[in-house]
Steps between C-alpha positions, in 0.01 A plus 500: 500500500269226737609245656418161364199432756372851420544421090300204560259690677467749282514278193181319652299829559564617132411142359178459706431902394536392141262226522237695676522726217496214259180396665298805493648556143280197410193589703483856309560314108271177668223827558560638193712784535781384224733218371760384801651222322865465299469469129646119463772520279386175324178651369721734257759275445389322217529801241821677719695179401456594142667833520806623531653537864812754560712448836497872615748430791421637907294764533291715762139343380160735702353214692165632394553379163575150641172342457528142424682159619662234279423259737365636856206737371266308751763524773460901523248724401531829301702682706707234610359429810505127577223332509586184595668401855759221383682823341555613867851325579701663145313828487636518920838409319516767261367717687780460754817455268320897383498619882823375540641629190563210311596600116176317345520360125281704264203322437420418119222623335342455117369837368229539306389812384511724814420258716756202650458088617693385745734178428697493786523690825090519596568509858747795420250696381234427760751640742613809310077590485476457860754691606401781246765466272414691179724283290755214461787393319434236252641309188237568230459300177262681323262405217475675210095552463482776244397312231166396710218751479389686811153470546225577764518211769444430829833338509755658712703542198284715342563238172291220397758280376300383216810431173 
């Protein structure tokens, strides 16, 4: 285990690492090599509401699958990188209470489909990616989608939510 002054240290490094990855994230999608930005929650909310949800309890959730924010999609980018520098004093936070073993709450995610929204617990994530976590523990409600038709669509769903 480090010492405080080397956890802060350390916690630093990784959070300036992650935003120069953030950064160059953008500068590939801005040159148009690919999408870099989290599917906002909102923009699928509007039919989710409408169907059924299921609280499926904590689970190990692939943090590839994450791929959208309820409410800080423009605060990290695809991967979870942060792109913004105000997010530098929690993600240092988390990132410490992780070094120094802290049991973290599981985050809580909405699934839809395959893929998962983040509701609470954004910074968690970010800090699980950068660290090369594979997955995290999370408290899933789940929407039940099967009654919406999978079509061809440049949505990261792979569904048009059309009803």
């Amino acid at each position: 285990m480090t010492n405080i002054n080397g956890t802060e240290i350390q916690t630093q490094q990784d959070f300036q690492e992650a935003f120069r990855k953030a950064f160059w994230r953008k500068a590939r999608a801005w040159l148009g090599k690919g999408c870099n930005d989290l599917l906002p929650y909102q923009e699928v909310f509007e039919i989710l509401k409408k169907q059924p949800q299921f609280n499926r309890g904590a689970q190990l959730v692939p943090l590839d699958r994450i791929i959208g924010s309820a409410g800080r999609s423009h605060e990290f980018d695809l991967a979870f990188y942060p792109r913004q520098i105000t997010t530098q004093d929690r993600w240092i936070n988390v990132a410490k209470n992780q070094y120094q073993g802290s049991k973290l709450p599981p985050v809580l995610l909405y699934q839809v489909g395959e893929a998962y929204f983040v509701e609470d617990g954004n910074h968690r994530v970010s800090v699980a990616r950068a660290n090369g976590d594979t997955a995290i523990l999370a408290n899933v409600i789940e929407f039940d989608i099967s009654n919406l038709t999978p079509k061809p669509s440049c949505t990261r769903l792979g569904y048009k939510l059309d009803e």
